[in-house]
Residue frames as qw, qx, qy, qz and C-alpha x, y, z in Angstrom:
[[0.617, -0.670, 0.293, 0.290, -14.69, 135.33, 159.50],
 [0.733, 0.630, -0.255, 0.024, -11.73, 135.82, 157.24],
 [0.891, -0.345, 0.281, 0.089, -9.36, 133.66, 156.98],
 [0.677, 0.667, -0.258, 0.173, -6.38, 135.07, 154.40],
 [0.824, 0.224, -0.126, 0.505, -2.91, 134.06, 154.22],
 [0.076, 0.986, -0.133, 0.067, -0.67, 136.16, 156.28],
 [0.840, 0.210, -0.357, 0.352, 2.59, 136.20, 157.06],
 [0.647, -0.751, -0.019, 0.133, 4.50, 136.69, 160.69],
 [0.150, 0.890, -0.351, 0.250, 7.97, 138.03, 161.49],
 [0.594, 0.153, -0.752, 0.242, 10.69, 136.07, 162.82],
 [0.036, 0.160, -0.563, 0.810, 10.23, 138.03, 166.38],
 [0.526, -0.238, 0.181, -0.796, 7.18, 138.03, 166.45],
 [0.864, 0.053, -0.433, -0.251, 6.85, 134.17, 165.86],
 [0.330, 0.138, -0.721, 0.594, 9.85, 133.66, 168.65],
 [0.297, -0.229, 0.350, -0.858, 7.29, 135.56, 170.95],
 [0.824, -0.046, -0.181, -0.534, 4.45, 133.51, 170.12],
 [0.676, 0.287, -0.674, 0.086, 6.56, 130.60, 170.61],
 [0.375, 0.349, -0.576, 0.637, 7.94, 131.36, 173.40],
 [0.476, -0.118, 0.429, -0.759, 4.68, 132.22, 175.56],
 [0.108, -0.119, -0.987, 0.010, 3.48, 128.59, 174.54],
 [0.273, 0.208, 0.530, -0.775, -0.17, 129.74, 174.32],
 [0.242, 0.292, 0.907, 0.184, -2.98, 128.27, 172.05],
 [0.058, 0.846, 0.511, -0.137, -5.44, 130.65, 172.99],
 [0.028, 0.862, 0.068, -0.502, -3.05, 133.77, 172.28],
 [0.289, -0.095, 0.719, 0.625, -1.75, 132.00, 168.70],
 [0.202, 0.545, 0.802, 0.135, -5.43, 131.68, 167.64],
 [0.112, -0.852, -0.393, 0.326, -5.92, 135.17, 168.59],
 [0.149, -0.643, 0.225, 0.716, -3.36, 136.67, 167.23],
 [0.262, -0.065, 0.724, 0.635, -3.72, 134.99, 163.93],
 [0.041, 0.710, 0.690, 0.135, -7.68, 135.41, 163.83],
 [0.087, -0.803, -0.176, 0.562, -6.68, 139.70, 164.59],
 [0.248, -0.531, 0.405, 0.702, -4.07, 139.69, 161.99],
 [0.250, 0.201, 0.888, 0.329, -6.13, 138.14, 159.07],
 [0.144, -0.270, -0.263, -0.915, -8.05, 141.76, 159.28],
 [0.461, -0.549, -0.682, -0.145, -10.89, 140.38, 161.47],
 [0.186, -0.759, 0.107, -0.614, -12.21, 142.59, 164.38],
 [0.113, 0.265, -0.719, 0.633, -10.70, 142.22, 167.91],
 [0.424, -0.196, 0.368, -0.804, -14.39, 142.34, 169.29],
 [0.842, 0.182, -0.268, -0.431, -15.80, 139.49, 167.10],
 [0.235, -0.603, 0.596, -0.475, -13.33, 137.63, 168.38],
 [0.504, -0.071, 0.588, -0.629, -15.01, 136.05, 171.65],
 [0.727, 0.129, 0.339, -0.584, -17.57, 134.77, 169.23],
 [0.497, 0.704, -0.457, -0.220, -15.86, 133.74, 166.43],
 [0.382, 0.351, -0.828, 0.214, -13.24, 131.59, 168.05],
 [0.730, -0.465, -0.422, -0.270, -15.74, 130.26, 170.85],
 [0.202, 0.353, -0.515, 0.754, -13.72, 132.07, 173.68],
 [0.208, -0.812, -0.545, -0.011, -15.14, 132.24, 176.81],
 [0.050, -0.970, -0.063, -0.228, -14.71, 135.78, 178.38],
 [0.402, -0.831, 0.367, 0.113, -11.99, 135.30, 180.32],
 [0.756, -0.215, 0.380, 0.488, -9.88, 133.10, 178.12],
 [0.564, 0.639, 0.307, 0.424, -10.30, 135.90, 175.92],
 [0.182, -0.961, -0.011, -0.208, -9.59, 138.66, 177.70],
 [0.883, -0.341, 0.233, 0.222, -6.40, 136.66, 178.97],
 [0.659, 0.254, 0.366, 0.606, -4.82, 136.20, 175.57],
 [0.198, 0.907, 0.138, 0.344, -5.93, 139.82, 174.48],
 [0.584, -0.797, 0.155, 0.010, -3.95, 140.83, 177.97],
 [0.899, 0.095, 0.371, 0.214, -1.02, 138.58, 176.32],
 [0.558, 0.526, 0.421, 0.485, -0.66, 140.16, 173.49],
 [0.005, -0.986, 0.054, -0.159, -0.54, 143.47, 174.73],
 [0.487, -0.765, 0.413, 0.083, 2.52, 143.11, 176.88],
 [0.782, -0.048, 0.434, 0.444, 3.87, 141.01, 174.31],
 [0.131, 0.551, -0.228, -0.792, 3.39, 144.54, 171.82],
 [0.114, 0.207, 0.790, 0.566, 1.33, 142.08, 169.18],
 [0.147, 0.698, 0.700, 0.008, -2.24, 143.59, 169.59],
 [0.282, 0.524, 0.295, 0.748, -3.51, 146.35, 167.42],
 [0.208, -0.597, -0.408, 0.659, -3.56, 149.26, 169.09],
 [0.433, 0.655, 0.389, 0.482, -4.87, 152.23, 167.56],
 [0.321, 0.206, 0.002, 0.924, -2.95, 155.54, 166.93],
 [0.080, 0.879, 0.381, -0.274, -4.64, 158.08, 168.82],
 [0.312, 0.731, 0.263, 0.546, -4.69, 161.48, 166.17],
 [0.189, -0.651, -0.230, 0.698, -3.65, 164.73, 167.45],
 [0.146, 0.558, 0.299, 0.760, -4.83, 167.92, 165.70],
 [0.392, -0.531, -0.246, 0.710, -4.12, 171.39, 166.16],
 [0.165, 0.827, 0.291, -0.451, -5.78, 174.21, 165.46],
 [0.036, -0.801, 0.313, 0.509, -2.82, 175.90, 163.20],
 [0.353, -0.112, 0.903, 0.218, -2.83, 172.48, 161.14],
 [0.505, 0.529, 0.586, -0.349, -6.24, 172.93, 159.55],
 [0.448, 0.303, 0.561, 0.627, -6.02, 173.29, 155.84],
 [0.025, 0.508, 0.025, -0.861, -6.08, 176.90, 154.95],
 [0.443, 0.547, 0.709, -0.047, -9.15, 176.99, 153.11],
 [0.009, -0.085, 0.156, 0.984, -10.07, 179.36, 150.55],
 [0.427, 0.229, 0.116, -0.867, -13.27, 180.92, 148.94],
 [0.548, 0.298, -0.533, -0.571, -13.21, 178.84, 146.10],
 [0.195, 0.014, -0.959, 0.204, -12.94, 175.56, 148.34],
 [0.413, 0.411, 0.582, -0.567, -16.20, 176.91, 150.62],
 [0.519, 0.360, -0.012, -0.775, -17.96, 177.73, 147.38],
 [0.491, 0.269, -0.701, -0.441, -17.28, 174.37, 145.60],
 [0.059, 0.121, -0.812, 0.568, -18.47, 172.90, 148.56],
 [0.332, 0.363, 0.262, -0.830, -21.83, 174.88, 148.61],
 [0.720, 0.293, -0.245, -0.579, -22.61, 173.86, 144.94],
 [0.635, 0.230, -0.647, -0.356, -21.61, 170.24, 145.34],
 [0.186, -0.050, -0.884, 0.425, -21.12, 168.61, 148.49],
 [0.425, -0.565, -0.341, -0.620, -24.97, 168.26, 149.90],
 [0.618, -0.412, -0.608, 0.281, -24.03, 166.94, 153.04],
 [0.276, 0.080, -0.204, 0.936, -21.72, 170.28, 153.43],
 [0.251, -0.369, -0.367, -0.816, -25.01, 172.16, 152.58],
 [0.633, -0.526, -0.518, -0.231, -27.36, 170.27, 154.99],
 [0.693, -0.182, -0.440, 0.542, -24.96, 170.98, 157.44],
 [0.192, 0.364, 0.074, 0.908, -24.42, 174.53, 156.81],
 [0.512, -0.477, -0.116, -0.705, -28.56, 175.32, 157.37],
 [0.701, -0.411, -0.581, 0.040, -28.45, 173.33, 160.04],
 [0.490, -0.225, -0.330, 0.775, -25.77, 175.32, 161.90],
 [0.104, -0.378, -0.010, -0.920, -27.23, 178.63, 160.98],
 [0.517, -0.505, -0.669, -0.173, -30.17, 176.99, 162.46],
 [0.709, -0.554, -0.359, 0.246, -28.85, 176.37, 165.62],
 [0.417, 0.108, -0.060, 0.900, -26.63, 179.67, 165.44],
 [0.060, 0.798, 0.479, -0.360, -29.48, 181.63, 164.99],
 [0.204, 0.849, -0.074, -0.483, -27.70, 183.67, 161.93],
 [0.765, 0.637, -0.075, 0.062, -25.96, 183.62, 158.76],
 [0.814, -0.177, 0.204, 0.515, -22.17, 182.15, 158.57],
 [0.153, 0.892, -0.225, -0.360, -19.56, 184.83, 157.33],
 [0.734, 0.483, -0.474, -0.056, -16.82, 183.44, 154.88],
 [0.341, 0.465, -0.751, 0.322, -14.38, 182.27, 157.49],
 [0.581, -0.193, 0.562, -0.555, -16.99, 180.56, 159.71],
 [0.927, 0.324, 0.021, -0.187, -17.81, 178.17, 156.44],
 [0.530, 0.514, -0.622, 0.260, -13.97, 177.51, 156.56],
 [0.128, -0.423, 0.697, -0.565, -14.16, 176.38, 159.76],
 [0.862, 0.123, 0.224, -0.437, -17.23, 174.35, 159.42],
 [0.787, 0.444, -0.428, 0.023, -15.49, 172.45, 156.00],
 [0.034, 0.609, -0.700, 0.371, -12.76, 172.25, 158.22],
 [0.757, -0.158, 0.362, -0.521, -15.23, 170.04, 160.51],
 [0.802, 0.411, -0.003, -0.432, -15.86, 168.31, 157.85],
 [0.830, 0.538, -0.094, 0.118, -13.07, 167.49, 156.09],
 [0.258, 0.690, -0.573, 0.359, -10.15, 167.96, 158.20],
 [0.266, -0.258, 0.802, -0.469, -11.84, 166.02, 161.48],
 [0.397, 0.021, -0.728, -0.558, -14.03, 164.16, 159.74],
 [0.270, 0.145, 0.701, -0.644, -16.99, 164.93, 161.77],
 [0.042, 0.474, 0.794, 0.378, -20.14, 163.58, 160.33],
 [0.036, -0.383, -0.051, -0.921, -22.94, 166.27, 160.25],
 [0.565, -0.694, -0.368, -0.254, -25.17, 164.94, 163.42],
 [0.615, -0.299, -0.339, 0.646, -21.88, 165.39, 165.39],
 [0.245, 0.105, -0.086, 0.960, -21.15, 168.48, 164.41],
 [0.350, -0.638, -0.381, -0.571, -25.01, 169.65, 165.09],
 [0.639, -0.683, -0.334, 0.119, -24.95, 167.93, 168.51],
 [0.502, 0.051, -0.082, 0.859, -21.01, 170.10, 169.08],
 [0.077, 0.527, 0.252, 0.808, -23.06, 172.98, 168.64],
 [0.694, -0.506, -0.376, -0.349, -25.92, 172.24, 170.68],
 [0.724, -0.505, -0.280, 0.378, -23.59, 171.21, 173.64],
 [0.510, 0.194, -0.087, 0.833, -21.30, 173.95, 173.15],
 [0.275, -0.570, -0.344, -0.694, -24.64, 176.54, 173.37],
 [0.584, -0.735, 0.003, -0.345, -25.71, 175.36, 176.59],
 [0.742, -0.203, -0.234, 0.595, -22.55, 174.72, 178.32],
 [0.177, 0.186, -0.090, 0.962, -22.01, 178.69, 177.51],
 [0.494, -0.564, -0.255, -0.611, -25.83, 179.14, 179.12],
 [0.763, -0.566, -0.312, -0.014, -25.06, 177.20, 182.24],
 [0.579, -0.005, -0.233, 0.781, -21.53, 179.17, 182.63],
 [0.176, 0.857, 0.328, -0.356, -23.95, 182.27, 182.28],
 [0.131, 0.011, 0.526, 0.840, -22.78, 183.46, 179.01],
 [0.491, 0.539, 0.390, -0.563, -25.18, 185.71, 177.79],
 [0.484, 0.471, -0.329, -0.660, -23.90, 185.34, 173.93],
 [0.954, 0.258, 0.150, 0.016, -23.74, 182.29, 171.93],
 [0.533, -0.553, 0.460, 0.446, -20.26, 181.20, 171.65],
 [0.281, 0.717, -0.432, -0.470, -18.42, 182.07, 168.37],
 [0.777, 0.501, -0.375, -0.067, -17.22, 179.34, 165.65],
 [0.452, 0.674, -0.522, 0.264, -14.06, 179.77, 166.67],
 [0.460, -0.300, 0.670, -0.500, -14.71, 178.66, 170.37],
 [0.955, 0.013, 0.137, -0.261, -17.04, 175.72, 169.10],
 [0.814, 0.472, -0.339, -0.005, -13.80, 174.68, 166.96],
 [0.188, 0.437, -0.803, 0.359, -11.24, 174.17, 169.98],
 [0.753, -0.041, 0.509, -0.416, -14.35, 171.86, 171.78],
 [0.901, 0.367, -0.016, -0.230, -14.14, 169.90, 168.23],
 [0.329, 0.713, -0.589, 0.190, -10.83, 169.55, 168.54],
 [0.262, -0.241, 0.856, -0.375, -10.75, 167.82, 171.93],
 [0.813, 0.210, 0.081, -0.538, -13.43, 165.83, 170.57],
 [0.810, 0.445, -0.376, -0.068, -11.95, 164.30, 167.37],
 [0.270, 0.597, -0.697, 0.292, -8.69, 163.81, 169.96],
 [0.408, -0.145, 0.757, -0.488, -10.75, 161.40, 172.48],
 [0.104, -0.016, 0.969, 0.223, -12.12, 159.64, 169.91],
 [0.308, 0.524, 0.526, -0.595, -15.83, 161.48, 169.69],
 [0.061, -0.377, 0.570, 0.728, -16.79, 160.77, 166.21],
 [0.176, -0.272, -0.907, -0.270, -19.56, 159.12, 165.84],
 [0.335, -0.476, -0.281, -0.763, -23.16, 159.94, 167.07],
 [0.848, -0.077, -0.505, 0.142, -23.16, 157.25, 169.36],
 [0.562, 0.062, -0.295, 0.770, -19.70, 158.75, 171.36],
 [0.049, 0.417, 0.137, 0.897, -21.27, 161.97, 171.15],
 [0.550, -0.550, -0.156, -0.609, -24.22, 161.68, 173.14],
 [0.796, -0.416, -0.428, 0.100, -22.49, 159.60, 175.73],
 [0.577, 0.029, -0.288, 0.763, -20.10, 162.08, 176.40],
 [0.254, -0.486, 0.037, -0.836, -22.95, 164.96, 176.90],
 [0.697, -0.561, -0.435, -0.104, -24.95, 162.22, 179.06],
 [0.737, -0.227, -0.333, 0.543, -21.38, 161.73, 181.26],
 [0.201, -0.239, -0.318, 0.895, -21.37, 165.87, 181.53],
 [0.548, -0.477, -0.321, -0.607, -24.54, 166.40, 182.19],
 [0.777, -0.345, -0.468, 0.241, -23.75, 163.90, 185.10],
 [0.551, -0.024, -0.240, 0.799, -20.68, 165.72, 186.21],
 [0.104, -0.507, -0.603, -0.607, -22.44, 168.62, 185.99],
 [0.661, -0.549, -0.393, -0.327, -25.29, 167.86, 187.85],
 [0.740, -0.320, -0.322, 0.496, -22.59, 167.02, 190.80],
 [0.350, 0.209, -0.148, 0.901, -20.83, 170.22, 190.40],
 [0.158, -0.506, -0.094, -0.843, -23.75, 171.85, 191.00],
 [0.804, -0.423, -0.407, -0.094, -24.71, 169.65, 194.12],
 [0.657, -0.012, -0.287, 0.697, -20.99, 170.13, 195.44],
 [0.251, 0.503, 0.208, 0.800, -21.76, 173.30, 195.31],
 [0.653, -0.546, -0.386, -0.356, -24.62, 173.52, 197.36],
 [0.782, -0.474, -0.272, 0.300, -22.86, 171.76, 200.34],
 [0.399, -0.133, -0.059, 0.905, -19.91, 174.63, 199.92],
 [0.040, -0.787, -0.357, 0.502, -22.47, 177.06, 200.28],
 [0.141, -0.238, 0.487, 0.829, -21.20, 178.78, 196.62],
 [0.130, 0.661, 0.670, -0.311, -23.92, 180.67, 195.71],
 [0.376, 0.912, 0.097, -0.134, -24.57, 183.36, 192.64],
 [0.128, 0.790, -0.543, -0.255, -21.43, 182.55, 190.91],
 [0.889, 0.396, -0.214, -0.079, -19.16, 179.80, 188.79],
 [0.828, -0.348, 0.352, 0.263, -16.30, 177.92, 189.94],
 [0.022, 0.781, -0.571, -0.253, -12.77, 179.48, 189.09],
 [0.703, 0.445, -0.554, -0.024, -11.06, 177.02, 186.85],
 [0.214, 0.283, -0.840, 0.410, -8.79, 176.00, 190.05],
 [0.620, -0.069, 0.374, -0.686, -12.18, 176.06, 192.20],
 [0.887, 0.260, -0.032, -0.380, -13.34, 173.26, 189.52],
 [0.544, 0.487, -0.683, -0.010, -10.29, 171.31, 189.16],
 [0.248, -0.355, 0.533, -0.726, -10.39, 170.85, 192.64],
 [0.766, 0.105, 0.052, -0.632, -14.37, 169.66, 192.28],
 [0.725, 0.394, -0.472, -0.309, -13.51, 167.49, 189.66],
 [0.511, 0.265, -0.792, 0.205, -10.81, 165.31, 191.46],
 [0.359, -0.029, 0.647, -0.672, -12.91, 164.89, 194.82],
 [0.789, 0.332, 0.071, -0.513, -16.12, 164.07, 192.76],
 [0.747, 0.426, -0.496, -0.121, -13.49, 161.12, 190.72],
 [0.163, -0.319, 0.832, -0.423, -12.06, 159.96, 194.30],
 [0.433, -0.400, -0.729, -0.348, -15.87, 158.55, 194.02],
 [0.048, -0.014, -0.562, 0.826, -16.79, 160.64, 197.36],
 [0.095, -0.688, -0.705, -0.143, -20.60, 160.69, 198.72],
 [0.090, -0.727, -0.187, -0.654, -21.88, 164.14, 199.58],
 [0.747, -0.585, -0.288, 0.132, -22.04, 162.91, 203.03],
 [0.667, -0.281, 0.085, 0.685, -17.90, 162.60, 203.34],
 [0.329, 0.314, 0.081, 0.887, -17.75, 166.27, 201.82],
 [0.380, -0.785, -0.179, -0.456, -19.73, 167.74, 203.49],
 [0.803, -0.553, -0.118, 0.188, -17.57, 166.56, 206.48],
 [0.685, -0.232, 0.000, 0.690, -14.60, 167.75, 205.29],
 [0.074, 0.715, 0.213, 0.661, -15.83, 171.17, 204.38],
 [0.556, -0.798, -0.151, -0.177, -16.74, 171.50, 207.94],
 [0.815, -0.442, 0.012, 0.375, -13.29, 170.54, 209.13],
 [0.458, 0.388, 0.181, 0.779, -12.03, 172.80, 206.77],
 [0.209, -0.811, -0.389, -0.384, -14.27, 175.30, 208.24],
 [0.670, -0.713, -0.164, -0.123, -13.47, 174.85, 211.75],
 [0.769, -0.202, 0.061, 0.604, -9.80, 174.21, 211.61],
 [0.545, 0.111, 0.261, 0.789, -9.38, 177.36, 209.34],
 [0.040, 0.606, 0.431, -0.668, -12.22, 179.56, 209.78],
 [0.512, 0.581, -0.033, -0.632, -13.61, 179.66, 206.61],
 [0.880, 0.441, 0.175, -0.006, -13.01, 177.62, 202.99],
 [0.041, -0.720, 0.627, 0.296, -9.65, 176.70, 202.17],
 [0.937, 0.051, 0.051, -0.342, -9.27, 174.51, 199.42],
 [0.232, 0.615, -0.685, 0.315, -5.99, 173.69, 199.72],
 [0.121, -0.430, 0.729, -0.518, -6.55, 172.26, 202.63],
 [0.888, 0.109, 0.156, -0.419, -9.94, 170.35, 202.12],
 [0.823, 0.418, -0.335, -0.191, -8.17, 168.94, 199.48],
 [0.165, 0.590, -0.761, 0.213, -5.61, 167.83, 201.63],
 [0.489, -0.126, 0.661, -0.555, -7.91, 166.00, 203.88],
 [0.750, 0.521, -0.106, -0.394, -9.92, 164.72, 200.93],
 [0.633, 0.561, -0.532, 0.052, -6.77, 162.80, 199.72],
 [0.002, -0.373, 0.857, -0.357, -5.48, 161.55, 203.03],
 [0.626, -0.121, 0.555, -0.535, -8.86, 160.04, 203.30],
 [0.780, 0.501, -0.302, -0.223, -8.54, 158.61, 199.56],
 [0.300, 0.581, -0.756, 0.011, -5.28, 157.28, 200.18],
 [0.198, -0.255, 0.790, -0.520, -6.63, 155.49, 203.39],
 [0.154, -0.141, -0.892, -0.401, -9.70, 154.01, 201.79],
 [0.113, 0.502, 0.577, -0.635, -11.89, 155.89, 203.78],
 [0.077, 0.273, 0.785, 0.551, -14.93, 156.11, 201.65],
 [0.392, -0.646, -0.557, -0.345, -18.11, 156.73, 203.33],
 [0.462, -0.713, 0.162, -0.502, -19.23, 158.71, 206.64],
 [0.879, -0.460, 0.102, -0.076, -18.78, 155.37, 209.01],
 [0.890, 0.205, -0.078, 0.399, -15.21, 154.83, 207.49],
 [0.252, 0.659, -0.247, 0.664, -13.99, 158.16, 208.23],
 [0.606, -0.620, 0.296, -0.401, -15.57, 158.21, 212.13],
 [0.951, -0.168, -0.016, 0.259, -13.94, 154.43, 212.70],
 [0.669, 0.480, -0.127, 0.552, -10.84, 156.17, 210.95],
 [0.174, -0.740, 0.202, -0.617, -11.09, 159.46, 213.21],
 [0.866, -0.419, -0.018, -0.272, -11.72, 156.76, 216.26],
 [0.825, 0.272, -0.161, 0.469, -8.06, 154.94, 215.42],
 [0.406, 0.513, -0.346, 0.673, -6.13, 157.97, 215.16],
 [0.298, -0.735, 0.082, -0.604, -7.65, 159.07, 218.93],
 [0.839, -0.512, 0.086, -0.164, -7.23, 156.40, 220.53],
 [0.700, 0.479, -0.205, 0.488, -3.41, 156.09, 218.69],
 [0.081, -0.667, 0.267, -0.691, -2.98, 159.58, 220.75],
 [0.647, -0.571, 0.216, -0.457, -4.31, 158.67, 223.65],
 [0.930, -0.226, -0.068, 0.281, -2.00, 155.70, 223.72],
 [0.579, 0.521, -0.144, 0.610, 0.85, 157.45, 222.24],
 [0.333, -0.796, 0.046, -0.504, -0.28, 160.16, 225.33],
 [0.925, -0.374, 0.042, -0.052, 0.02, 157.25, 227.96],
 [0.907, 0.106, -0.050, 0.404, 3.28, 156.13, 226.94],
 [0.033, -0.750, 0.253, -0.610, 4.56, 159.84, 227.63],
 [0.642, -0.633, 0.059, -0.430, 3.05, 159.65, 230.80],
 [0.984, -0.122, -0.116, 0.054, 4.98, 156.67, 231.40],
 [0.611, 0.467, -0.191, 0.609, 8.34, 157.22, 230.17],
 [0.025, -0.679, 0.247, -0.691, 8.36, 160.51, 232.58],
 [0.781, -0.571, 0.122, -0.223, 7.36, 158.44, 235.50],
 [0.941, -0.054, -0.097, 0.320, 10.20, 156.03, 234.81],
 [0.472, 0.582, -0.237, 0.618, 12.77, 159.08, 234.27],
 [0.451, -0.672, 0.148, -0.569, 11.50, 160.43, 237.62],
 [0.809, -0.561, 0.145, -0.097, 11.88, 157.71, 239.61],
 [0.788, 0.056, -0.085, 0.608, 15.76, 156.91, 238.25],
 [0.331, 0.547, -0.221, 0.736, 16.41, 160.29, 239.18],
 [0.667, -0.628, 0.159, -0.368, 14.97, 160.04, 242.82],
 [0.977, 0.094, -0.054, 0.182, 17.31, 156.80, 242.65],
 [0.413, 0.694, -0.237, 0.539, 20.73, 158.89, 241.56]]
């Protein structure tokens, strides 16, 4: 644990002060002294929740380190030259190992401005070289399960590496959980699918946005599959517009599952059927003050 000398701003010491907290002085002083946020817990003999407290604390007070998320953009990339890829080639070995690897998994020989894009990798997003292998590798069969019949280009692999480096996919680690987590998704889309009968083709971009935000509502197959039908029946055919409307009024309502939606459906009928009654009523009452008159 380290324990240098630092020193605190007046404000920020008022703050401390002022929130009169033991557990989020210790914390702040055991973050600022360069030690990791995670270590922490163990460090200062926190349990979980008085740590997670103070951390809480500190945010809303603006003392805990947050870290800068990066943006990078394509047009930003250091205009390489020849002489940069070739000193590269004869000295960097990692560049090198990298290189044959990608041809590997290309299946051909880089041209000059594909090894500027690679360095780029390298040295502008400072992807180690098992990311950038796996990038490839996911990039390959994502363009096989879209049917693509080529292998996507550099240039396509390099706006996927982009949204990488910008979510924080940098490590090897990161990497493979984020293919596991679509692979998952995926796997749903293509299940969703199924139940909408969508058959020898790919989901339009809007088709999939759609997908996406049903499938993150945390819906079972079950409860789509129900509202496909009602979509069906009410419109005579697929509208997703309209699924999606249903979809969402059933989110909003915490209807979750199959038995939540039929209890839910059960409510609103028997709502009507009062709501019916009370018609029924009303006109009897108008009727008989006007037999009255």
């Amino acid at each position: 644990m380290n324990l240098q000398p630092i020193t605190i701003d007046t404000p920020e010491l008022h703050k401390l002060l002022a929130n009169a907290s033991g557990d989020c002085a210790l914390l702040y002083l055991y973050v600022r002294s360069g030690n990791l946020p995670e270590s922490a817990q163990a460090d200062l003999r926190l349990t979980a929740s008085r740590y997670e407290s103070a951390a809480a604390t500190l945010r809303q007070l603006g003392l805990w380190p947050e870290e800068q998320k990066r943006t990078f953009l394509s047009g930003e990339r250091p205009n390489y030259s020849e002489a940069d890829v070739l000193g590269a080639m004869n000295t960097d070995t990692s560049f090198r190992l990298v290189y044959g690897e990608i041809q590997r998994l290309l299946g051909r020989t880089l041209n000059t401005e594909e090894l500027k894009i690679l360095l780029g990798f390298q040295r502008y997003l400072g992807l180690p070289g098992e990311v950038i292998s796996l990038l490839i590798s996911y990039c390959k069969e994502r363009a096989r399960q879209r049917g693509g019949l080529r292998i996507p280009s550099l240039s396509a692999i390099e706006k996927e590496a982009y949204r990488w480096t910008e979510d924080g996919i940098d490590t090897l680690e990161d990497a493979i959980a984020y293919i596991q987590k679509q692979n998952a998704r995926n796997s749903r889309l293509g299940k969703l699918m199924e139940l909408l009968q969508i058959r020898g083709r790919n989901l339009t971009p809007a088709e999939e946005k759609y997908a996406t935000k049903w499938l993150e509502m945390g819906f079972p197959n079950e409860v789509i599959t129900m509202a496909y039908e009602r979509t069906c029946v009410n419109t005579g055919g697929m509208r997703w517009p309209y699924m999606d409307k249903i979809l969402t009024s059933w989110h909003e309502e915490g209807l979750k599952t199959a038995r939540q939606v039929q209890s839910g459906d059960r409510k609103a009928a028997k709502g009507a059927a009062k709501n019916r009654q009370l018609d029924a009523e009303e006109q009897a009452a108008i009727a008989r003050m006007l037999q009255e008159v």
